[in-house]
SEVEXDREN-523552 format. One record per residue (C-alpha): residue in three letters; y, z, x. Coordinates in pm, whole numbers, plus 50000, padded with zeros to 5 digits. Last residue first. Layout:
ALAYZX...
This chain:
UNK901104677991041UNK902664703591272UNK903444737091129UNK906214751290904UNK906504793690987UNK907354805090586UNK904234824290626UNK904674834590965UNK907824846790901UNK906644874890651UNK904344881890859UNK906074882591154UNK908064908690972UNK905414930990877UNK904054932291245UNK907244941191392UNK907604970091094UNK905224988991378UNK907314995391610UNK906185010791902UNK902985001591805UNK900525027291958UNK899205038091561UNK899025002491388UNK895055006991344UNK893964966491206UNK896034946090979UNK893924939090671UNK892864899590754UNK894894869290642UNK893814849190939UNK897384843791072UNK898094877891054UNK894934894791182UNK895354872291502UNK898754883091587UNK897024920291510UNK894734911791751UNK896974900692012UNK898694934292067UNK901504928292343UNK901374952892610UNK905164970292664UNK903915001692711UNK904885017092388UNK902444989592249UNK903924957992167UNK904364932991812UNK906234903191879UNK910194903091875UNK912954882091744UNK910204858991570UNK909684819791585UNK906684812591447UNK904694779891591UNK901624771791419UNK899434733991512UNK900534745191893UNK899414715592138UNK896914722192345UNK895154685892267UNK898394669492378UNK898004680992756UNK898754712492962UNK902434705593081UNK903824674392866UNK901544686692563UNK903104726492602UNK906904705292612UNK906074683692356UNK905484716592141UNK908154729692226UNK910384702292156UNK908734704091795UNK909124738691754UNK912944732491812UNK913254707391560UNK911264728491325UNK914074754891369UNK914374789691567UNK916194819891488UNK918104822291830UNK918294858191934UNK919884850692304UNK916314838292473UNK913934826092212UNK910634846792072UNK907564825492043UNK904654834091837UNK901904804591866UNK899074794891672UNK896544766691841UNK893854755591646UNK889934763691577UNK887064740991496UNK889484712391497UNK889194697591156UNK888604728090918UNK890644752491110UNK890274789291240UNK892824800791384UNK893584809391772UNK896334836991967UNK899804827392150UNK902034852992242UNK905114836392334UNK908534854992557UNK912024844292644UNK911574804792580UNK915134783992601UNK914044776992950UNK910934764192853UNK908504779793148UNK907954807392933UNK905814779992656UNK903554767092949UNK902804803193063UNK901664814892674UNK899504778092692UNK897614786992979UNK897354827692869UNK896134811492527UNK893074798892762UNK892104764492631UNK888364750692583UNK888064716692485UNK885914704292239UNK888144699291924UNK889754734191999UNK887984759392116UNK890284786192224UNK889744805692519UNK890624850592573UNK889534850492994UNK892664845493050UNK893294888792982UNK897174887992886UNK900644880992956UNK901624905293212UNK905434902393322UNK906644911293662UNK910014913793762UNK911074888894095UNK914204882693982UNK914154845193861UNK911414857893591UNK907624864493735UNK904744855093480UNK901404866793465UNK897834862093364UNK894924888193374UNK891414880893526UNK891744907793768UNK891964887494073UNK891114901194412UNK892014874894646UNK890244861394935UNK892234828894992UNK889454802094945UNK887454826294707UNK890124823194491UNK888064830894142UNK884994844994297UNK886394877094393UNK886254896394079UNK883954888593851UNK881234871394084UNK881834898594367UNK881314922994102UNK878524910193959UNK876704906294310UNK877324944194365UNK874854952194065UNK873164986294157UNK876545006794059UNK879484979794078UNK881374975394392UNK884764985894627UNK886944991394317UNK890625001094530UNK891335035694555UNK894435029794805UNK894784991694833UNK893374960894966UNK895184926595057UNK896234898494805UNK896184912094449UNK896604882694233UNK898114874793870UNK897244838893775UNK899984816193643UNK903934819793518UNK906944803593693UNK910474819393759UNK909944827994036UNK907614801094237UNK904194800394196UNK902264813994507UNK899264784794550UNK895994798994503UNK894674764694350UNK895214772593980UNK898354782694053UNK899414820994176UNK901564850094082UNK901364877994357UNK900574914494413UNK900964932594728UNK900364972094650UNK901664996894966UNK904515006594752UNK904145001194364UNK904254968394231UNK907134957694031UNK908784952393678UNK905944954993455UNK907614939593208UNK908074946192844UNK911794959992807UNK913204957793171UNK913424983493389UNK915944995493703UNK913845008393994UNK914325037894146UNK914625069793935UNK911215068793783UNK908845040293974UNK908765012893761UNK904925001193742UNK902564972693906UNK899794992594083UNK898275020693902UNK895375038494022
């Protein structure tokens, strides 16, 4: 069933969140530790008591599904359905992403869902999709698409105060070598961000089927901006 979703009529929406769970759902946005983030904050999306048709085990494998989904907050009980989140000062709800998609980069294994919460919590940050590339040094480095709250077009002096900011909150190895600044990233008519083509585009790979964009001259453009895009030295 679904369980975060506007509710026609009732609840006011916001383009690409989830706004809020439906009646009788009790979600939450939690730490590494459990903890309920604050609003505002980004982390671990949670369901934290049972619900109507709620996954009760896995055919002849119930062990595997107590491993995938209850063995992340086993301390709190929490269903956790490996996604990450982020709740603005309002209380809407906005997915960011499966964190079980790691980079490898020189060694240590980031989750761009880590590093997509670290660049929302900048307050000049409105949204970030952050996907890997391949690189001849670090095995694979840190490319970032980062929209900024009012419209603002970006400049290298802002990518580099983000990228202090990701190193001040996750550590200097997860900082962004590719930071494009873009007035929108590319989303399906439900608001889900497609990662894949982010990835297409800075591997120079054929985009992939464009059919659910909502937009699809999104892509194009980042493109085009991701190629001018200056990155870190």
């Amino acid at each position: 069933m679904i369980l975060i979703s506007p509710l026609p009529g009732l609840t006011t929406t916001k383009p690409g969140s989830a706004t809020f769970p439906y009646p009788g759902v009790f979600a939450d946005v939690v730490n590494e530790n459990g903890e309920s983030v604050p609003l505002g904050g980004g982390g671990y999306i949670v369901i934290t008591k049972p619900w109507p048709a709620m996954l009760r085990s896995l055919w002849n494998d119930h062990e595997r599904y107590l491993s995938t989904y209850w063995s992340k907050f086993p301390k709190h009980n929490y269903y956790f359905p490996a996604d990450g989140c982020k709740r603005d000062e309002e209380g809407y709800y906005w997915l960011l992403g499966r964190v079980d998609d790691v980079m490898n980069v020189s060694g240590h294994r980031i989750s761009t869902t880590e590093v997509e919460s670290a660049f929302v919590d900048h307050p000049k940050v409105a949204e970030a999709a952050v996907v890997s590339k391949k690189d001849d040094i670090t095995g694979e480095a840190v490319a970032a698409f980062v929209t900024l709250k009012g419209g603002g077009i970006g400049s290298p002096a802002e990518a580099d105060e983000l990228r202090k900011h990701v190193a001040s909150k996750i550590g200097s190895f997860a900082k962004p070598k590719y930071i494009t600044f873009t007035p929108d990233l590319p989303k399906t008519r439900s608001g889900k961000i497609m990662r894949r083509l982010l990835r297409d585009v800075m591997e120079n790979r054929p985009l992939g089927d464009t059919t659910t964009l909502a937009d699809a001259n999104v892509v194009k453009n980042i493109s085009d901006l991701a190629r001018s895009a200056p990155q870190e030295d």
